[in-house]
C-alpha positions as CSV (number, residue, x, y, z in Angstrom):
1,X,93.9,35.1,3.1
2,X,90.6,33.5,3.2
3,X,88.0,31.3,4.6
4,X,86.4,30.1,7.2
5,X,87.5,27.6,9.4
6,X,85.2,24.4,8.2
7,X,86.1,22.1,10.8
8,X,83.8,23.6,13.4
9,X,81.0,23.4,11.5
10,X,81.0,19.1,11.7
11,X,82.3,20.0,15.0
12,X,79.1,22.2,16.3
13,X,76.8,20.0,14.8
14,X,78.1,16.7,16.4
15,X,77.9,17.9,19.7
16,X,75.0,20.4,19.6
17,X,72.8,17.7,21.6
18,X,75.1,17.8,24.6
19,X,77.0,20.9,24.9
20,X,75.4,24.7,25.9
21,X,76.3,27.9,24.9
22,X,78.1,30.7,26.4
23,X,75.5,32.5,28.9
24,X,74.1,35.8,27.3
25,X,73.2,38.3,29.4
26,X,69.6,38.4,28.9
27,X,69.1,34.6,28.3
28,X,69.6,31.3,30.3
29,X,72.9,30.1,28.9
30,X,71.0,27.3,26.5
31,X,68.8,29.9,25.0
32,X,70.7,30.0,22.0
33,X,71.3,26.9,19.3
34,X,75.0,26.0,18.2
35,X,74.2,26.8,14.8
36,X,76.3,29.9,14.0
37,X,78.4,27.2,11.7
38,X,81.6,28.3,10.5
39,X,82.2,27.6,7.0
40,X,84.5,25.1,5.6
41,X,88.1,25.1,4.1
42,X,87.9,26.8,0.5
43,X,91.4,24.6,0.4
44,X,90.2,21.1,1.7
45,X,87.6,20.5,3.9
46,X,84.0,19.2,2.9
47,X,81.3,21.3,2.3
48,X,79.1,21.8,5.0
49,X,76.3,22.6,3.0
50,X,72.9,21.5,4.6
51,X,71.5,17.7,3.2
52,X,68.2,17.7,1.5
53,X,65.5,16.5,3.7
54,X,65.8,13.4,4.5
55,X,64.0,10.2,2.8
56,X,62.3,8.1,5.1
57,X,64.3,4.8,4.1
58,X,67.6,6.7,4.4
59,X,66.8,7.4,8.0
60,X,65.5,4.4,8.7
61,X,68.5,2.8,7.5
62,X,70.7,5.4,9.3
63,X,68.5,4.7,13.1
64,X,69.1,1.3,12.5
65,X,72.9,1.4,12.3
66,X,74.0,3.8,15.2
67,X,73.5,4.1,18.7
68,X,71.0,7.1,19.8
69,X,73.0,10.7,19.5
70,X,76.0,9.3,17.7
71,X,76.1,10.0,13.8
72,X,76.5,6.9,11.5
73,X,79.3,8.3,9.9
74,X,82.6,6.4,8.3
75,X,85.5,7.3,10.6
76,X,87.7,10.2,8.9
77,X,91.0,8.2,7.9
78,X,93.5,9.0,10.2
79,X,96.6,9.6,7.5
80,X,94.0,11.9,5.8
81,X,93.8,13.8,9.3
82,X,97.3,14.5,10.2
83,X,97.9,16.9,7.3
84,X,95.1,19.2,7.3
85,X,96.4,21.0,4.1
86,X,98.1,18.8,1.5
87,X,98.7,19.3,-2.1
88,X,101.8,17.1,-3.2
89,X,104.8,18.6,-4.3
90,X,105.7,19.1,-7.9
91,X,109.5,19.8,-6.8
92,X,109.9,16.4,-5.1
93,X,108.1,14.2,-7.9
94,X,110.8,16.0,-10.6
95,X,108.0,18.0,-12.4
96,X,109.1,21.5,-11.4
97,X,112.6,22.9,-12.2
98,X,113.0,25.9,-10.3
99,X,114.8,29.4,-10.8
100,X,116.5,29.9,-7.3
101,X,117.7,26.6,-6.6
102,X,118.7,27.5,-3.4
103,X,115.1,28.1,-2.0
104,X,114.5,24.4,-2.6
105,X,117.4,22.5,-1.1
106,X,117.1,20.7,2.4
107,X,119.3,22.8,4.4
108,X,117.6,26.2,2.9
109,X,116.0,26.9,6.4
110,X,119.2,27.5,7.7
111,X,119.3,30.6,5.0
112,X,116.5,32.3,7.1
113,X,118.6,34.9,9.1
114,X,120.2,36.2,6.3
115,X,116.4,36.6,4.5
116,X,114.6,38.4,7.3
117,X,114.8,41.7,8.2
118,X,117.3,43.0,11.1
119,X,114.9,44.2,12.9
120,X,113.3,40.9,13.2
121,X,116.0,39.9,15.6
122,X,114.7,42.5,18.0
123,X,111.4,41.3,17.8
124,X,112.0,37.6,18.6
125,X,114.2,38.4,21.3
126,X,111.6,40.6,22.8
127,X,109.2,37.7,22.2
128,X,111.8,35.0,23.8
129,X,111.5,36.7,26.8
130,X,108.2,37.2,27.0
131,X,106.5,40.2,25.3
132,X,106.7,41.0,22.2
133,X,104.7,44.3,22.1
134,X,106.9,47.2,22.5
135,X,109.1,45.9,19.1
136,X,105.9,45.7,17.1
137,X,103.4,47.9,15.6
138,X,100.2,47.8,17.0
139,X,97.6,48.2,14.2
140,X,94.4,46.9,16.4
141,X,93.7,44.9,18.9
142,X,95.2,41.9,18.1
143,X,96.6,42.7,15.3
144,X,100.2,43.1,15.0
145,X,103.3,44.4,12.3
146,X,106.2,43.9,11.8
147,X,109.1,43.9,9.5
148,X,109.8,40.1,8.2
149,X,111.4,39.7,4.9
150,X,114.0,42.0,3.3
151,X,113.5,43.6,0.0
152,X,115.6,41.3,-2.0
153,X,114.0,37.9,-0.7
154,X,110.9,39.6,-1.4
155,X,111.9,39.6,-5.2
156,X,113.9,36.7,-5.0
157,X,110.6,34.8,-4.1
158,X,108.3,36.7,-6.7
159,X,110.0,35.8,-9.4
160,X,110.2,32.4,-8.2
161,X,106.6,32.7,-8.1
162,X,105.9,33.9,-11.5
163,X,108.5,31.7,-12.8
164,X,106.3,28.6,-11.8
165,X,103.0,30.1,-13.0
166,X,104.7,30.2,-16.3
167,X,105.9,26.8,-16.4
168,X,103.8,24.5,-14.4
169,X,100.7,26.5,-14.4
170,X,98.4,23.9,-15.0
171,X,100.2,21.0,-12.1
172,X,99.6,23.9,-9.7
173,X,96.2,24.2,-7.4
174,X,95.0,27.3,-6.6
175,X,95.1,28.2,-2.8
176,X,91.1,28.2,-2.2
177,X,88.1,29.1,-3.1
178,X,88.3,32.6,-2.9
179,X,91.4,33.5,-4.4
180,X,91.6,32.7,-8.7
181,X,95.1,34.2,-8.7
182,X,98.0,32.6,-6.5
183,X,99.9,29.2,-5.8
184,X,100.6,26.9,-3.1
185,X,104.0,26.9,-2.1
186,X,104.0,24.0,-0.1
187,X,102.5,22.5,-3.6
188,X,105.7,23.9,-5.5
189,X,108.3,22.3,-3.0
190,X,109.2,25.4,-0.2
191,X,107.4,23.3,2.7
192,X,110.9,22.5,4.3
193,X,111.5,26.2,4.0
194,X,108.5,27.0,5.3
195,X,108.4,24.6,7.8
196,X,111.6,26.4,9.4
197,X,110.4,29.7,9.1
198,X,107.1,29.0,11.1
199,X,109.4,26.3,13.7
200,X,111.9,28.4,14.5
201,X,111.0,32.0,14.0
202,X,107.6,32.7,13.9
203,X,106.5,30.3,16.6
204,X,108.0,32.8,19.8
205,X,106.0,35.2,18.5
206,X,102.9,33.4,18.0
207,X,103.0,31.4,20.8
208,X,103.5,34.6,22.9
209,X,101.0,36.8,21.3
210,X,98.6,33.9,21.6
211,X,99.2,32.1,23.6
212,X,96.1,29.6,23.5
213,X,96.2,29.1,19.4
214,X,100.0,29.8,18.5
215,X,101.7,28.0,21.0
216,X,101.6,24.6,19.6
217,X,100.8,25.1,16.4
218,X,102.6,21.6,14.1
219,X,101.1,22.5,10.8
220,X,100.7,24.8,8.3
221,X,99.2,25.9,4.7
222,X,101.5,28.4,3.0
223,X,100.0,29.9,0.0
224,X,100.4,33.4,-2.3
225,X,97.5,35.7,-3.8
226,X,97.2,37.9,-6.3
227,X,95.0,41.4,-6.9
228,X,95.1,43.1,-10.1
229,X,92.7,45.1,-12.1
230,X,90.9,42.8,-14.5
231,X,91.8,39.8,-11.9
232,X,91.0,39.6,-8.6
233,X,90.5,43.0,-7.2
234,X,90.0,42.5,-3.8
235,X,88.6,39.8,-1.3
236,X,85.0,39.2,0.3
237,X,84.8,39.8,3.8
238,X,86.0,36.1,5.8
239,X,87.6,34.3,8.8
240,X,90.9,32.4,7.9
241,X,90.8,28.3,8.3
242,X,94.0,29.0,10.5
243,X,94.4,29.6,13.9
244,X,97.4,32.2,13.3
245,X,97.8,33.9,10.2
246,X,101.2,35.5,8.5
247,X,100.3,37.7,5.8
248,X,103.5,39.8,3.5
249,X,103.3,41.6,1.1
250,X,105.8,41.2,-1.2
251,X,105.2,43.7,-4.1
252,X,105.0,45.3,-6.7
253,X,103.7,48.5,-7.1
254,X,100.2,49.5,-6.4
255,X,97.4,51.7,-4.9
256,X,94.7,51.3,-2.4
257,X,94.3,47.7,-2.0
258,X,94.5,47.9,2.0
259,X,93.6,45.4,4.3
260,X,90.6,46.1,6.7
261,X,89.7,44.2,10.1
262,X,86.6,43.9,11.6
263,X,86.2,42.0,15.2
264,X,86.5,38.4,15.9
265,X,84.2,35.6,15.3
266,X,82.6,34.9,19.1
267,X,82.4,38.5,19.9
268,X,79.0,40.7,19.1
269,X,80.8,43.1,17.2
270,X,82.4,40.8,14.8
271,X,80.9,42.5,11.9
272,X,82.2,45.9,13.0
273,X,84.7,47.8,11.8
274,X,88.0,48.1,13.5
275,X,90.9,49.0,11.3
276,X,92.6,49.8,7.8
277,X,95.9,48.4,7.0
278,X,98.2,49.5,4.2
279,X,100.8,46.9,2.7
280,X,104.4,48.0,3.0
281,X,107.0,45.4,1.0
282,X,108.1,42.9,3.9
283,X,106.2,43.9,6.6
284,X,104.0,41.4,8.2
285,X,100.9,41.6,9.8
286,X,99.9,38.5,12.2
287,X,96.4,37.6,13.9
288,X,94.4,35.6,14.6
289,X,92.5,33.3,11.8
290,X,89.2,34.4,13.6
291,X,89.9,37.9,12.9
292,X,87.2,38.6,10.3
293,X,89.3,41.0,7.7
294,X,89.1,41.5,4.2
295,X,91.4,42.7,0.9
296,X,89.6,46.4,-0.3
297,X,89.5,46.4,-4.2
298,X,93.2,47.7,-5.9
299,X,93.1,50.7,-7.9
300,X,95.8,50.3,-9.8
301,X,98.7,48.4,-10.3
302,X,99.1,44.5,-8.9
303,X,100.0,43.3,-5.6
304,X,101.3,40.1,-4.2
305,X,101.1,38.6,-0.9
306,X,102.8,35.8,1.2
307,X,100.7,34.1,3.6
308,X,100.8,31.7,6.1
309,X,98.8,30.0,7.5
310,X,99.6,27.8,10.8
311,X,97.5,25.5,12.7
312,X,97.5,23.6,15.7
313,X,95.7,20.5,15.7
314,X,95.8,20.3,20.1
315,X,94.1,23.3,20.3
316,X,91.5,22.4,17.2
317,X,90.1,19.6,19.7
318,X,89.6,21.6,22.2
319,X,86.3,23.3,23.6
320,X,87.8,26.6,23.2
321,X,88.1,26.2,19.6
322,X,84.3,25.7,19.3
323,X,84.2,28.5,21.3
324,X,85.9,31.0,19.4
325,X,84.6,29.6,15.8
326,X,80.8,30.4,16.9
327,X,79.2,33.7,15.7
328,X,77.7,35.6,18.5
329,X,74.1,35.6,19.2
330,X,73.6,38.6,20.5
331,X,75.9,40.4,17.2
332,X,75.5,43.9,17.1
333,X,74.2,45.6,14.1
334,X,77.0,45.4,10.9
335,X,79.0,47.9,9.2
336,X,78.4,47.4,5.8
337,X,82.2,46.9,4.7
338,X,82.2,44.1,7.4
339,X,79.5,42.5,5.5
340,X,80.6,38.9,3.5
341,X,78.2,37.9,0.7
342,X,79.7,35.1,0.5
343,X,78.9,33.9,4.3
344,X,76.9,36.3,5.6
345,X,73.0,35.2,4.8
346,X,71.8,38.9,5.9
347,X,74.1,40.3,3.5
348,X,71.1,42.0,1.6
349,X,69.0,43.4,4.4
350,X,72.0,46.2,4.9
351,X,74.0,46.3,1.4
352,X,72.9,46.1,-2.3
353,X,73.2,42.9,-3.8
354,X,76.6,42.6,-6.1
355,X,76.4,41.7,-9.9
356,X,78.0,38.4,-10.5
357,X,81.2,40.3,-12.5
358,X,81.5,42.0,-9.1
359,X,81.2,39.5,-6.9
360,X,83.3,37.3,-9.2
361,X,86.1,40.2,-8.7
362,X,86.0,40.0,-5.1
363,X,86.4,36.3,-4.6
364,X,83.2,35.9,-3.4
365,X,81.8,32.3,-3.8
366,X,78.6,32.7,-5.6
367,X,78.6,28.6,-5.2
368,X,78.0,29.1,-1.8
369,X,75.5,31.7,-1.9
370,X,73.4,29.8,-5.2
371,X,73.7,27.2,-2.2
372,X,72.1,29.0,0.5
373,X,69.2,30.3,-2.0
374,X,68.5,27.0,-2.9
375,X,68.2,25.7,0.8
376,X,65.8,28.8,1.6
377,X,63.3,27.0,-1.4
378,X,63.4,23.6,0.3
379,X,60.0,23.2,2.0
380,X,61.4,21.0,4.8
381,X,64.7,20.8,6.4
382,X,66.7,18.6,8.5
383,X,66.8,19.7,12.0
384,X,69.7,17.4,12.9
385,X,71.6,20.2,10.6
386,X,69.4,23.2,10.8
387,X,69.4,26.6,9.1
388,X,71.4,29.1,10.9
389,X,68.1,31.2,10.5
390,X,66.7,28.7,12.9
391,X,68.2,31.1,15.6
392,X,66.0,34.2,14.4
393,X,63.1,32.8,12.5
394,X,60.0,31.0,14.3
395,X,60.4,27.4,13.1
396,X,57.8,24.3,12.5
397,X,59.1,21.9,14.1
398,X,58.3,18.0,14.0
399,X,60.2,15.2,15.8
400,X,59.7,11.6,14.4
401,X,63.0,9.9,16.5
402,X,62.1,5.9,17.4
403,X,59.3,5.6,15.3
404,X,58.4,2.9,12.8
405,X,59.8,4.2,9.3
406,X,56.1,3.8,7.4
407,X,54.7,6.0,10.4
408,X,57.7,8.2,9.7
409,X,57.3,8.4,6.0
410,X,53.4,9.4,6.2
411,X,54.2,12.0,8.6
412,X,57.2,13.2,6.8
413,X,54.5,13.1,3.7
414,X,52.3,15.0,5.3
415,X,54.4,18.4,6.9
416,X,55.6,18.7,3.4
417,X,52.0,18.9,2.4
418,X,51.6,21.4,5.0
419,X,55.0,23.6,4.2
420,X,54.2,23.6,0.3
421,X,50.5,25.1,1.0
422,X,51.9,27.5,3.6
423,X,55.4,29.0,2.5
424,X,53.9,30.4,-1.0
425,X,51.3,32.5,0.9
426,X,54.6,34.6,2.3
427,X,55.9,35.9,-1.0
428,X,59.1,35.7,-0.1
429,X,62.8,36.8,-2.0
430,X,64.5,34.5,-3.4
431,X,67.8,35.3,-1.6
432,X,65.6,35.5,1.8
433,X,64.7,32.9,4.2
434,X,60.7,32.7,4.9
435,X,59.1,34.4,8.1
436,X,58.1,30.6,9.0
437,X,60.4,27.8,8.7
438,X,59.7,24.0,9.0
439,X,62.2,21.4,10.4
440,X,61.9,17.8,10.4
441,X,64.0,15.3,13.3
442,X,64.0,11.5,12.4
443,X,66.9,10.7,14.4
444,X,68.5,12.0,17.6
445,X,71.3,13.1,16.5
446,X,73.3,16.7,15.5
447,X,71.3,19.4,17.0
448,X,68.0,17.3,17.5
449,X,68.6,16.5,21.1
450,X,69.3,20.4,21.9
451,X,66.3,21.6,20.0
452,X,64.2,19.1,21.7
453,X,64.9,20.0,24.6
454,X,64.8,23.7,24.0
455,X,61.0,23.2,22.7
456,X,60.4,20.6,25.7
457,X,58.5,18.5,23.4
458,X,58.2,14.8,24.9
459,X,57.4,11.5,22.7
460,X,57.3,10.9,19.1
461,X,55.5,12.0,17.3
462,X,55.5,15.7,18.5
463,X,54.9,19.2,17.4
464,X,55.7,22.4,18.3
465,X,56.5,26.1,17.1
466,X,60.0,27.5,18.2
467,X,61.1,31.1,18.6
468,X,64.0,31.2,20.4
469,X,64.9,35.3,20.0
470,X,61.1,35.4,21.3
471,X,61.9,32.9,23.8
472,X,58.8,30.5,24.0
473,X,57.4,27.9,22.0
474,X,53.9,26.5,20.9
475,X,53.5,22.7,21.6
476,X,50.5,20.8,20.1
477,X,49.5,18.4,23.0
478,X,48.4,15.5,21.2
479,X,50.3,12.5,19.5
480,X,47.4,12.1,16.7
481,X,48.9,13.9,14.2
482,X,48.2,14.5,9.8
483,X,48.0,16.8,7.4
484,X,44.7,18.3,8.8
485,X,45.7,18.6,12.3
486,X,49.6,20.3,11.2
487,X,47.8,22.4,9.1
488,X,45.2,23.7,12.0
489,X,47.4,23.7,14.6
490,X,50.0,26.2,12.2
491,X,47.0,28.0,11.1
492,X,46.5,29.0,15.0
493,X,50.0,30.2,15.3
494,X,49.7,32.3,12.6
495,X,46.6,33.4,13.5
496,X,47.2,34.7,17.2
497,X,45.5,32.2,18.8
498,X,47.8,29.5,20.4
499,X,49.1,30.7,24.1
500,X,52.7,30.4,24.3
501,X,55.6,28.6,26.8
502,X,59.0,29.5,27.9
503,X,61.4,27.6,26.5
504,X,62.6,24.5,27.9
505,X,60.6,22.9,30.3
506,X,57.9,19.8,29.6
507,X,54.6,20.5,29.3
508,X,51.5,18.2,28.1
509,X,50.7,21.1,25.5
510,X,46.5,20.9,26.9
511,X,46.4,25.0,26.6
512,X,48.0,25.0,22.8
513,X,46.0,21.7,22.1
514,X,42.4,23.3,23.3
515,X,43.5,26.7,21.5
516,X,43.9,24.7,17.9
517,X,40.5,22.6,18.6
518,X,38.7,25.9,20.0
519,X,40.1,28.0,16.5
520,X,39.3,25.2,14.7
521,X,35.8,25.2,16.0
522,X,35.3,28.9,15.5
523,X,36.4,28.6,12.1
């Protein structure tokens, strides 16, 4: 059940100028840039992919048209808001004849009790009153079995299932961008059924378990997946773009293809490994949508899984949701099967890189990852919407906000000048970020505000080196600025011989200044 949940990314971003982090234990609590982006709906929202560097006239254009720190963005319409997860329904528009009727009419919620397991009414009780716990299974922390579905809705549904791939195949979407093999059911015409199952079933337990994400969740995206040899086999490490997730397995006969859970996204060991969960026909497992988990390849066979997952748009506007969507800082080393190589960008500093038939087999998006190469070759990049590698590597960084857009343009000109005669002295991998990174800021907007004041660079125009897991930065103490003086004053960071400042904090940059003129002099 995959992905990422994208609407923190546009979320982080947007606010990054105003809003700190958590405290770390070793740093002051705005010692660490929002920019541990979550990645976005495989299913429907946007890419989040990091623009090109900007043009000059583009920002002009953009400075011009909204207010300092807001983003000149259309509003999102509202309609398109409301339903997070929409596909239509083929049922509805008389395109889809179904097999079992009866899943389909309007009153088929009402057949729920006699579709879920008997022991389900223990657990909801249990949940009505309060805790849950003792009538499930505890696989990890915070993550929880059960059984849901009996055996024959299990294979009343399946062949539901395979009845629609073989008839409306090609009206059908598949569920993400992770999964090849599966269908919407909302899509086909089950939301009503759906909709009762997560209204007046599931949301005791959810809203009980977690209480902050399940207990006003109003929406949902219900979806099934598919692993078979030859198929998908299994399923990149990933975060779900749910707040609660329902997964059930619903057959058929296979081996292996457990589920394993690492930790959640905000905690440092969200990339360790935590558990192993084997499939059992109509039992559930619930957690969180955070919980980074992934499907382990099938060895035989072919397995198919229900899963659900439900959303609640009060707690997706609040703080806490940011919260919990941002990777931590301070992440402890990975175990390699918690590693994602679809959004992981240090996948291949601890695990071999996959061939594309294998990564292809695992869902992974190789998209996404062709993406991320190609942003590591761009010799300038937009520090309203930085690299997550902003956070680890020492970064060039040039801030151009308020000034004319010719003055802009030359300057613009002339740290690209810089960056290409720098960045091809490093040699560095394709699928690897350079040890140097250069950022450009022509509007205060995104995460230009924060980054400013991390580097406590004053004015336009201004320059500075940032290392914020070092802690300090390098400002260059003079507003007469080209390609000769970037390039010297770089030169003398690479070269040893700028002295350095604590973040934060303004400073007229006179040390770094006299230390670029002095190794200028010498050289």
């Amino acid at each position: 059940s995959p992905c990422i949940a994208g609407a923190a990314a546009a979320a982080c971003a947007a606010v990054a100028g105003s809003r700190r982090l958590v405290k770390e234990p070793s740093r002051p609590p705005w010692s660490r840039l929002c920019l541990r982006r979550q990645r976005p709906s495989m299913a429907m929202a946007a890419s989040a992919a990091e623009p090109a560097a900007p043009s000059m006239d583009q920002a002009a254009a953009a400075s011009s048209s909204a207010p300092g720190g807001v983003s000149a963005t259309k509003p999102t319409d509202e309609k398109r808001e409301l339903r997070r997860f929409f596909f239509g329904d083929v049922f509805k528009e008389g395109v889809y004849k179904p097999l079992h009727g009866e899943l389909f009419r309007p009153d088929a919620g009402a057949r729920w009790k006699s579709w879920l397991s008997p022991s389900f009414e223990a657990v909801l009780a249990a949940a009505r009153k309060g805790d849950p716990r003792p009538a499930l299974r505890e696989e990890a922390p915070g993550v929880y079995s059960f059984e849901l579905f009996t055996p024959e809705f299990c294979d009343m549904l399946l062949a539901e299932v395979e009845h629609a791939q073989q008839t409306n195949r090609e009206q059908l979407d598949r569920p993400n961008g992770m999964n090849r093999y599966g269908i919407v059911l909302n899509q086909l015409g089950l939301e009503p059924l759906i909709t009762a199952l997560q209204r007046e079933h599931l949301a005791p337990l959810q809203g009980s378990l977690f209480p902050e994400e399940g207990s006003t969740c109003d929406d949902h995206h219900c979806f099934i997946v598919r692993y078979k040899a030859g198929e998908d086999v299994g399923l990149d490490m990933h975060e779900d773009d749910a707040d609660v997730t329902l997964n059930v397995c619903l057959g058929k006969e296979f081996e292996a293809a457990t589920l394993s859970f690492c930790g959640l996204a905000a905690h440092d060991n969200h990339r360790k490994f935590k558990h192993t969960y084997s499939h059992e026909k109509g039992r559930a497992v619930l957690h969180l949508g955070r919980h980074r988990h992934g499907a382990d390849d099938i060895a035989r066979g072919e397995r198919v899984n229900f899963i659900l997952w439900s959303t609640s748009s009060a707690y997706r506007a609040s703080e806490a949701h940011l919260r919990h969507r941002r990777h931590s800082a301070t992440a402890e080393q990975p175990d390699p099967i918690c590693l994602s190589y679809t959004h992981d960008s240090d996948y291949t500093k601890y695990a071999k890189k996959p061939s594309s038939e294998e990564a292809i087999a695992r869902g992974v998006m190789l998209d996404r990852v062709e993406e991320r190469y190609a942003k590591y070759k761009r010799p300038v990049h937009d520090l309203a919407s930085p690299l997550e590698e902003i956070n680890t590597t020492p970064s060039v960084l040039l801030f151009l906000e308020g000034l004319a857009p010719q003055v802009q343009h030359k300057l613009f000109t002339d740290l690209m000048s810089v960056a290409g005669e720098l960045l091809p002295r490093f040699d560095t991998p394709s699928d690897k970020a350079p040890p140097l990174l250069f950022f450009v800021a022509v509007q205060p907007v995104g995460a230009v505000p924060q980054v400013r004041s991390f580097s406590g660079c004053r004015g336009s125009p201004a320059l500075a080196v940032l290392d914020i897991d070092g802690e300090r930065v390098w400002r260059y103490g003079s507003e007469a600025l080209d390609a000769t003086s970037i390039l010297e004053f770089v030169g003398a960071y690479l070269a040893g011989t700028l002295a350095a400042s604590p973040l934060g904090g303004g400073g007229d940059g006179g040390a770094e200044e006299t230390d670029a003129k002095r190794s200028r002099a010498d050289a």
